[in-house]
MDTraj code that builds the backbone (N, CA, C; nanometers):
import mdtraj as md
import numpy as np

residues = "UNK UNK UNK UNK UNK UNK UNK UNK UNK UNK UNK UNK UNK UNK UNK UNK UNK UNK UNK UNK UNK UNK UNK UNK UNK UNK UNK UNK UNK UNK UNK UNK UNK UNK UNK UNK UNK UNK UNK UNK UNK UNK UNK UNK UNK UNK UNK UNK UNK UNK UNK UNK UNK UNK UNK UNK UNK UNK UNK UNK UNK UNK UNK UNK UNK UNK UNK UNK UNK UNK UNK UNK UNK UNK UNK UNK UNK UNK UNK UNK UNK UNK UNK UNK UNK UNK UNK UNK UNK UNK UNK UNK UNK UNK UNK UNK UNK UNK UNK".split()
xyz = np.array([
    [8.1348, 9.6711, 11.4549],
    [8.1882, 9.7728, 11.5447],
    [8.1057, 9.9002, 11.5385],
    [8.0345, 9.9351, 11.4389],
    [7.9467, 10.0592, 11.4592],
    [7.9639, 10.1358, 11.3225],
    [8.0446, 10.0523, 11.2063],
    [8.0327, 10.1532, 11.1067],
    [7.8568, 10.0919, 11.0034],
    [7.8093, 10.2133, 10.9540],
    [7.6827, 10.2011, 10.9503],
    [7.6426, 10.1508, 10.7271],
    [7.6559, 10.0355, 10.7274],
    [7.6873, 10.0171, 10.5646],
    [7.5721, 10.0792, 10.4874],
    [7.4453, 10.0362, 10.5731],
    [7.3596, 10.0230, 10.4960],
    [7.1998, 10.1516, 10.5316],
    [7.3294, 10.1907, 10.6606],
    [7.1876, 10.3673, 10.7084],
    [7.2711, 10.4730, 10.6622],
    [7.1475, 10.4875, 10.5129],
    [7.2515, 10.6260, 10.4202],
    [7.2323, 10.7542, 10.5376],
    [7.1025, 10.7660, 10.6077],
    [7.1200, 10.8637, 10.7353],
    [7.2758, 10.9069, 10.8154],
    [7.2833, 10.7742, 10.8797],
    [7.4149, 10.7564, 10.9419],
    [7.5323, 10.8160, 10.8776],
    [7.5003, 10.7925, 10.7523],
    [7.6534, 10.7784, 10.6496],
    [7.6622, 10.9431, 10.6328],
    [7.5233, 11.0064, 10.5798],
    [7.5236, 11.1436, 10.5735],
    [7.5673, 11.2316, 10.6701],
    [7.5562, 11.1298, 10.8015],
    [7.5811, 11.2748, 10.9116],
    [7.7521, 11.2337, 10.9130],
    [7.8300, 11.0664, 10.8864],
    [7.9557, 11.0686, 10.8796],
    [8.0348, 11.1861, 10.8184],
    [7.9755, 11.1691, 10.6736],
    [8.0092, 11.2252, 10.5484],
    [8.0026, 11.4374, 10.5945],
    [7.8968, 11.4391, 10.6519],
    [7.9035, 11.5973, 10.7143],
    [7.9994, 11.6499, 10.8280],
    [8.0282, 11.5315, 10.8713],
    [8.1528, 11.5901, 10.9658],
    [8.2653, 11.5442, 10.9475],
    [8.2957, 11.4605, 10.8544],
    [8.4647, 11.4844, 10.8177],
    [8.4330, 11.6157, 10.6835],
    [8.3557, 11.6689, 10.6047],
    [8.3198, 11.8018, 10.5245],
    [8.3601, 11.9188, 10.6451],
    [8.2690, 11.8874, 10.7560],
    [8.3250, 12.0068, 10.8517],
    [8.4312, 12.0158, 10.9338],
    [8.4833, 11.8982, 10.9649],
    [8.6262, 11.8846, 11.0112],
    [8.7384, 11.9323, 10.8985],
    [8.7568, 11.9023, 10.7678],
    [8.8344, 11.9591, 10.6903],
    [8.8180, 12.0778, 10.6139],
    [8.6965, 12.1692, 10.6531],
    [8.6541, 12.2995, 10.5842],
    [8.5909, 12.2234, 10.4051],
    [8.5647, 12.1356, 10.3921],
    [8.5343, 12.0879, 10.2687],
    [8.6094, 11.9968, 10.2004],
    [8.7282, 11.9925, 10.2339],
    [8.8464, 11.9342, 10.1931],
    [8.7386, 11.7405, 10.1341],
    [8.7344, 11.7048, 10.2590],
    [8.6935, 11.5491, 10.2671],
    [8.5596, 11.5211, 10.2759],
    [8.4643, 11.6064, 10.1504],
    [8.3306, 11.6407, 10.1288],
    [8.2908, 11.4547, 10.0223],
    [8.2211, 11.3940, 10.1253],
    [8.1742, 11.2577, 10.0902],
    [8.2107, 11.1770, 10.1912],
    [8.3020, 11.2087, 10.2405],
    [8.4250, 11.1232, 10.3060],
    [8.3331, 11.0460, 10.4581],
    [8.3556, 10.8832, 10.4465],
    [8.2649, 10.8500, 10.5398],
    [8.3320, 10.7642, 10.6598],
    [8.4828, 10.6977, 10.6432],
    [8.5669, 10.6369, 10.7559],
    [8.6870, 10.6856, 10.6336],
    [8.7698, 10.6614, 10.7530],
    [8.9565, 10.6886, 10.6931],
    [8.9900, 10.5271, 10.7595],
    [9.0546, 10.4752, 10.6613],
    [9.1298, 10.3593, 10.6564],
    [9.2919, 10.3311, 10.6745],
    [9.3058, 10.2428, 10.7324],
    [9.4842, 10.1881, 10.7107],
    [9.5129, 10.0676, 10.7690],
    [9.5767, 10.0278, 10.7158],
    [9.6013, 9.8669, 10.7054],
    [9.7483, 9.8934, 10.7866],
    [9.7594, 9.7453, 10.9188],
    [9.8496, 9.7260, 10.9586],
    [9.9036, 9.5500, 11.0086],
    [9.9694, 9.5178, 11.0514],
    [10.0502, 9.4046, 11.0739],
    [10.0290, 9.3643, 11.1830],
    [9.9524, 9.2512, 11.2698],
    [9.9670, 9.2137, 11.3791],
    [9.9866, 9.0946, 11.3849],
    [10.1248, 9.1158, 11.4879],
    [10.2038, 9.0089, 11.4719],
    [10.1424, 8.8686, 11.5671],
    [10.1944, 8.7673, 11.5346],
    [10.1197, 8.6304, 11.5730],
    [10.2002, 8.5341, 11.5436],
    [10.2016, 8.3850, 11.6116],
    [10.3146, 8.3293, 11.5919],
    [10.3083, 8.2233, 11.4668],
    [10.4013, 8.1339, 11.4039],
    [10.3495, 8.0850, 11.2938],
    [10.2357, 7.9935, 11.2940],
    [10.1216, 7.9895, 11.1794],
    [10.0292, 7.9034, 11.2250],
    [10.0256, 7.7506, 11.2044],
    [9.9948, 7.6678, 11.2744],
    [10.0392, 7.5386, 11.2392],
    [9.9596, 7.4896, 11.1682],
    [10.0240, 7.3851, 11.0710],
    [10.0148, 7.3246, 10.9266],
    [9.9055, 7.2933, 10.9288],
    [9.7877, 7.2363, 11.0261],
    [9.6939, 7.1665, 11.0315],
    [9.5443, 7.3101, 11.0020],
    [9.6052, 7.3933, 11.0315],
    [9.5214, 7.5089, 11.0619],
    [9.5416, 7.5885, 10.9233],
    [9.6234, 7.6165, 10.8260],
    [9.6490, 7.6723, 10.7268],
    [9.6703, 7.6085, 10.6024],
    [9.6253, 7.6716, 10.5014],
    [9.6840, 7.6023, 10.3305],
    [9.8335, 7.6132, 10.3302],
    [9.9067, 7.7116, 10.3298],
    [10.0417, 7.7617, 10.3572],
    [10.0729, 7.8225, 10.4334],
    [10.1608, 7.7716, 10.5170],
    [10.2350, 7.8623, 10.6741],
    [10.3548, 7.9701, 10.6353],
    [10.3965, 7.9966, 10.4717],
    [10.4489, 8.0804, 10.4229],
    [10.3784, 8.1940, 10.3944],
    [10.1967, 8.1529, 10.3581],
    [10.1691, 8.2850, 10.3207],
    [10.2060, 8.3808, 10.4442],
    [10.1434, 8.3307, 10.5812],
    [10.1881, 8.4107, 10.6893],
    [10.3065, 8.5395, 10.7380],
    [10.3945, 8.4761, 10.6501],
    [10.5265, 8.5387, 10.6835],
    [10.4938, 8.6957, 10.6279],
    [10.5369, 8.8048, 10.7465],
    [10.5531, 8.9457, 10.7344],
    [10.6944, 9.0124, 10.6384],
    [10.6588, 9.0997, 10.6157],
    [10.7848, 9.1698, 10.5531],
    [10.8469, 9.2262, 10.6227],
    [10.8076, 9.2673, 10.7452],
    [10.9050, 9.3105, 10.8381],
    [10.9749, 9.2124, 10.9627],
    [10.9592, 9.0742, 10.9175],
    [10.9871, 8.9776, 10.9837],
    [10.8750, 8.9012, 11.0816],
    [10.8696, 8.7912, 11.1063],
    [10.8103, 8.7232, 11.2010],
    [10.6708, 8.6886, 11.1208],
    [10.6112, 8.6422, 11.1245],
    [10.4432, 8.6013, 11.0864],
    [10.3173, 8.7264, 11.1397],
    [10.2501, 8.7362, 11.0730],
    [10.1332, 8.8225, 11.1288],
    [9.9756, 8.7528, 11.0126],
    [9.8964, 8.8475, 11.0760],
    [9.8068, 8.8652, 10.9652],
    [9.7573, 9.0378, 10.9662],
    [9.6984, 9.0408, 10.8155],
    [9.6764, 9.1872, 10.8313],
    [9.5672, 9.2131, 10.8651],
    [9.5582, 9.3616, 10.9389],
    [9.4039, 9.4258, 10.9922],
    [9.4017, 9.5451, 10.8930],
    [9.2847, 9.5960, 10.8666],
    [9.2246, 9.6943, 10.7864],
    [9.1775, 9.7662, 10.8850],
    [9.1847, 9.8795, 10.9478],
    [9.0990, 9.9249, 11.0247],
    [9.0452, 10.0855, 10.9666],
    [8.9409, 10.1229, 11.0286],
    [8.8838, 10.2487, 10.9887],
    [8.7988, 10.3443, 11.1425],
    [8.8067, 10.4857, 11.0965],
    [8.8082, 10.5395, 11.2141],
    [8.6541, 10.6412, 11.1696],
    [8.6184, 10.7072, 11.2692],
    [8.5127, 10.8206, 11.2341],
    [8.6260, 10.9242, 11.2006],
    [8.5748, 11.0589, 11.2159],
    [8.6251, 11.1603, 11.2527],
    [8.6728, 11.1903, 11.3858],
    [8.6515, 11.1691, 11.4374],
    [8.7128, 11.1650, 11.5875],
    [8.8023, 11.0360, 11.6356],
    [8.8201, 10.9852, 11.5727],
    [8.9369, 10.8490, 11.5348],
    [8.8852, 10.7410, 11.6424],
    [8.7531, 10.7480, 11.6759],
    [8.7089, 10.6359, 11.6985],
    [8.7003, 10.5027, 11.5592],
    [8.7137, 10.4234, 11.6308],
    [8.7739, 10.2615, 11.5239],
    [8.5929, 10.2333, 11.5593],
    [8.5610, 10.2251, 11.3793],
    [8.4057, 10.1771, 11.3725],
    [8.4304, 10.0621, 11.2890],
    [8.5020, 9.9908, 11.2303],
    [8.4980, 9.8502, 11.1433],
    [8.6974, 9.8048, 11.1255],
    [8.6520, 9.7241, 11.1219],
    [8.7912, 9.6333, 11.1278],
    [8.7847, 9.4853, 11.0417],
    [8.8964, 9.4947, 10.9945],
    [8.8543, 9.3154, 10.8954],
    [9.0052, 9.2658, 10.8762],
    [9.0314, 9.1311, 10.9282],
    [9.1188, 9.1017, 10.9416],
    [9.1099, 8.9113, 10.8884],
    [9.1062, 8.9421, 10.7687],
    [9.1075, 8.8412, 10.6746],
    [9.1724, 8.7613, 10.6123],
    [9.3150, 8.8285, 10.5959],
    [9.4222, 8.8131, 10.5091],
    [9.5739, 8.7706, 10.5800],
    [9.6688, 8.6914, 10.5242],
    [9.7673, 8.6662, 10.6232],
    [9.8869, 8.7857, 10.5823],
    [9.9974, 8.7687, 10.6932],
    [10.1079, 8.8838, 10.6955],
    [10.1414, 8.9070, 10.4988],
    [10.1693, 8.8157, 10.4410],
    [10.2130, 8.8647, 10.3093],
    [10.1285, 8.9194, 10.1930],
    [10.0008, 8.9471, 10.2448],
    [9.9208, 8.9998, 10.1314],
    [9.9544, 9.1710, 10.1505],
    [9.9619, 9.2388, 10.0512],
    [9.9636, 9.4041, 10.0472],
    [9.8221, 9.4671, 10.0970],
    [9.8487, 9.5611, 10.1750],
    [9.7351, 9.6787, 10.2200],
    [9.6139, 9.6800, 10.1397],
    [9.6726, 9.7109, 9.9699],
    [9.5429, 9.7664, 9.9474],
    [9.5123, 9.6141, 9.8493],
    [9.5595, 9.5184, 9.8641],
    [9.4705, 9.3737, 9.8291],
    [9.4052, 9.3411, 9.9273],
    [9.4232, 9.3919, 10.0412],
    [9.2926, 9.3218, 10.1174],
    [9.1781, 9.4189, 10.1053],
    [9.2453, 9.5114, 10.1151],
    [9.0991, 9.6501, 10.0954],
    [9.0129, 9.6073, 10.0179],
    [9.0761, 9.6027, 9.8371],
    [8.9872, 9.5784, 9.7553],
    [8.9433, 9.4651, 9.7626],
    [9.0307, 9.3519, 9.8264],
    [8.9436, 9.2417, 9.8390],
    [8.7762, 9.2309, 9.9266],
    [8.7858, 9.3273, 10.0161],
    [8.7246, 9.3212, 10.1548],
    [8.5611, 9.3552, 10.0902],
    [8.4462, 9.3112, 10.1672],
    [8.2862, 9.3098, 10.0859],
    [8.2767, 9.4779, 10.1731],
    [8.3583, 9.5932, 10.2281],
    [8.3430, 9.7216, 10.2735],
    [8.3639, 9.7534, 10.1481],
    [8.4729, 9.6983, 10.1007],
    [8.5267, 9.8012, 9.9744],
    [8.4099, 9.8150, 9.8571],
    [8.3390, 9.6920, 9.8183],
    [8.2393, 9.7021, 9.7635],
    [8.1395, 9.7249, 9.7695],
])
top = md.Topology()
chain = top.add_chain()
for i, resn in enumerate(residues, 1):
    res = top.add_residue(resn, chain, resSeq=i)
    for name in ("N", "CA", "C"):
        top.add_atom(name, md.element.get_by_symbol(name[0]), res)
traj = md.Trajectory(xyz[None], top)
């Protein structure tokens, strides 16, 4: 989607404007992240190890998205790996961004 892993250039000018968007506050700071639920119907048996992992906590089946924004809340990377019952920040740390 446009987030830049591996042009420290890129990353520097990220990193300079969320510094100048927060007066210093978010000095490094290169996407803002948050994990959400999109819902989907259950997946069938043939297609999955377990059609339980699927199941959401707020009901119905999903899988989760990770998404991340610039400073201007444009969405530059997204990873959607994991089914409805894994937690937010297990997919994060799971995810090869996080590392």
């Amino acid at each position: 989607m446009g987030f830049p892993v591996n042009d420290l250039d890129h990353l520097g000018v990220l990193s300079k404007r969320f510094s100048d968007y927060s007066g210093s506050i978010l000095d490094g700071c290169v996407l803002a992240i948050d994990g959400f639920g999109v819902q989907t119907r259950c997946p069938f048996k043939n297609k999955v190890i377990a059609q339980k992992d699927y199941r959401f906590r707020k009901g119905g089946f999903a899988i989760i998205v990770i998404s991340g924004c610039d400073v201007d809340g444009r969405f530059i990377t997204a990873l959607a790996n994991h089914s409805g019952s894994t937690n937010g920040i297990i997919a994060w740390n799971s995810s090869k961004l996080h590392k």
